[in-house]
C-alpha positions as CSV (number, residue, x, y, z in Angstrom):
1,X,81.6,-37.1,63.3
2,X,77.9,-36.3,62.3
3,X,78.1,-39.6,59.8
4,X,78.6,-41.9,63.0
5,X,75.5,-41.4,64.9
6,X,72.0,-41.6,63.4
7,X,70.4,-41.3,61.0
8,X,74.0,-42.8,58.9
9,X,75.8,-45.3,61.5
10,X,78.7,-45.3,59.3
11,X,81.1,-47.8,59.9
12,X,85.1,-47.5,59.4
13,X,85.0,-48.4,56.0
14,X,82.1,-46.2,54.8
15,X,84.5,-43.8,57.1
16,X,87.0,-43.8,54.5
17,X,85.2,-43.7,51.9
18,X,83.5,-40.5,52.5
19,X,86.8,-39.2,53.5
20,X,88.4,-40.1,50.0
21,X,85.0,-38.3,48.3
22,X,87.2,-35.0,49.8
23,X,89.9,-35.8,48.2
24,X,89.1,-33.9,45.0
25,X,88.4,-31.0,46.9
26,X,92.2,-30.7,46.3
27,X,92.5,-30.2,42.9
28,X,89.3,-28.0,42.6
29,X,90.4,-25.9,44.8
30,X,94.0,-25.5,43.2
31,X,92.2,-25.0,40.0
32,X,90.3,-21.6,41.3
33,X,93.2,-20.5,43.3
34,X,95.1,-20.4,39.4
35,X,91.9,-19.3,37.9
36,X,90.2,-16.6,40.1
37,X,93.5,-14.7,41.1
38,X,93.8,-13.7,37.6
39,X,90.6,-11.5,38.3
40,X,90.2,-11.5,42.6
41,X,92.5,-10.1,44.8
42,X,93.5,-12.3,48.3
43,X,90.5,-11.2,50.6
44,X,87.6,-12.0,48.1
45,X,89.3,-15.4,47.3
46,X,89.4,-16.3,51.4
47,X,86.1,-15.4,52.1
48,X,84.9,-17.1,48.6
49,X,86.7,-20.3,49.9
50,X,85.3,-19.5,53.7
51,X,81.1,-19.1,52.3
52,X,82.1,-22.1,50.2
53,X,83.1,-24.7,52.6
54,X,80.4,-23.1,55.0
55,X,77.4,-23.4,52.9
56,X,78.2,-27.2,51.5
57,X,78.8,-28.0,55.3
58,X,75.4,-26.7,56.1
59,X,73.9,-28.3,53.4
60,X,75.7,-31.6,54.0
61,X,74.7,-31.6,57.7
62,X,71.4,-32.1,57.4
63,X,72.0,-35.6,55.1
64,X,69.8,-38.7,56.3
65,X,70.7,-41.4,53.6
66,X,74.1,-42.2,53.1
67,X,73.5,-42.2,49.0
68,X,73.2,-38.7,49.4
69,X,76.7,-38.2,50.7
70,X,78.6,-39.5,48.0
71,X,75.9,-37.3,45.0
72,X,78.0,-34.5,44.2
73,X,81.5,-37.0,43.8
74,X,79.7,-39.4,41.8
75,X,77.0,-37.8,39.2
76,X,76.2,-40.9,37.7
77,X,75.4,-42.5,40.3
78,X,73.3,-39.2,41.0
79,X,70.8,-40.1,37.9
80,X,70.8,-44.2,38.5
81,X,70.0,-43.5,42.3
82,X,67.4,-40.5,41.9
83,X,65.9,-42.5,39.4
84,X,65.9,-45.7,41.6
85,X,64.3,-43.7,44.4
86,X,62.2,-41.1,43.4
87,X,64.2,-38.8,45.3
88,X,65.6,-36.2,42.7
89,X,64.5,-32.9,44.8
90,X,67.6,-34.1,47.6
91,X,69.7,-35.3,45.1
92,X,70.0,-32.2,43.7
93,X,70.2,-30.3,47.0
94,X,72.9,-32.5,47.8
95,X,74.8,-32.0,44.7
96,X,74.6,-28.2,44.7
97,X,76.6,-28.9,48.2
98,X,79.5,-30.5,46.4
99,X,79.4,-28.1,43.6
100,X,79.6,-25.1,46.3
101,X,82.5,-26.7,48.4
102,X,84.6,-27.2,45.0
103,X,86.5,-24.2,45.9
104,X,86.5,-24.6,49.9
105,X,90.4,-25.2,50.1
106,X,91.1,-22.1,48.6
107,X,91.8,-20.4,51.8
108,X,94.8,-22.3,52.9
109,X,96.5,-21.4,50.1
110,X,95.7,-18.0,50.0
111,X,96.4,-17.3,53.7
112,X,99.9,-19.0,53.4
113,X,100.7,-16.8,50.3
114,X,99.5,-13.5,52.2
115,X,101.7,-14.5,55.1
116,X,104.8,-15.4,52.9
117,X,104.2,-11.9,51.3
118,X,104.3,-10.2,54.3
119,X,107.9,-11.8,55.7
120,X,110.9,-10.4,54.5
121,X,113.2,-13.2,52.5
122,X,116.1,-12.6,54.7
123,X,114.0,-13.5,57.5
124,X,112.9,-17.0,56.4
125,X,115.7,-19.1,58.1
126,X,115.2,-16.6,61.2
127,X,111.6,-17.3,61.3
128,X,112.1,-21.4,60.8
129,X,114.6,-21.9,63.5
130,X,112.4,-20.0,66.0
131,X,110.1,-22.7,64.8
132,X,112.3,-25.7,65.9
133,X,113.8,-23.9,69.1
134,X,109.8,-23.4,70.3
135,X,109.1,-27.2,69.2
136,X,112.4,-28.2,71.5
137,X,110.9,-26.4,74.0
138,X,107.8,-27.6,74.4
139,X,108.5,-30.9,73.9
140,X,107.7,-33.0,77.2
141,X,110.3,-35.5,78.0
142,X,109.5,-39.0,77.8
143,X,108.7,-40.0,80.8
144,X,110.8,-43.1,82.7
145,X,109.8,-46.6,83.5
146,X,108.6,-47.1,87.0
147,X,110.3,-49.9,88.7
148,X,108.2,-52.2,89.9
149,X,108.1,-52.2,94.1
150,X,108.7,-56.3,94.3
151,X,111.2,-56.7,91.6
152,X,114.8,-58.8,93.0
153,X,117.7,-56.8,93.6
């Protein structure tokens, strides 16, 4: 929401954009799931992912020119626009942001593995249909058409 108000006044399309610049957050943070738990058991991966996402958030907050948002996706753009202007000392702030969050999804996959780990496989089709009866349950139910008061009968 930060990239709506000032100083970015983003519009939809510059939305998207920065939304797609996540996108290879994905396969980053796939990549270090495979290669640190080879060496890192599941609590130093989550909190790795946790500081990660945490500290390129912090740093990302702070932005004031939307150039800087889109540094750490695209680094040549990173040399053409510090060179353009004079601005190198953000640029490379900015980048170290993206380079930080690279492993920020690690967490979801991590925490879903712990929990799978910790359920017994017999219990798996247990645990899923609890799942659908508690989404039955709460479920509202739609809700009927009022009839208008001056409608012909």
């Amino acid at each position: 929401m930060f990239v709506l108000k000032d100083p970015l006044n983003w519009i939809a399309v510059w939305v998207g954009y920065g939304n797609a610049t996540g996108y290879p957050l994905f396969l980053t943070s796939f990549l270090g799931v495979v290669v640190f738990s080879r060496s890192l058991k599941d609590t130093p991966l989550i909190v790795t992912g946790m500081v990660s996402f945490s500290t390129g958030m912090l740093i990302i907050s702070f932005l004031k020119w939307t150039f800087l948002y889109f540094i750490g996706s695209f680094p040549r753009a990173c040399a053409t626009v510090a060179s353009l202007c004079k601005l190198f000392q953000p640029a490379l702030f900015y980048r170290a942001a993206r380079v930080l969050m690279m492993v920020a999804l690690i967490p979801l996959a991590t925490i879903r593995s712990v929990i799978s780990k910790q359920i017994k496989d017999t219990s798996y089709g247990i645990a899923s249909g609890n799942l659908i009866d508690t989404s039955i349950i709460v479920r509202t139910p739609p809700t009927p058409k009022d009839p208008t008061p001056n409608a012909p009968q």
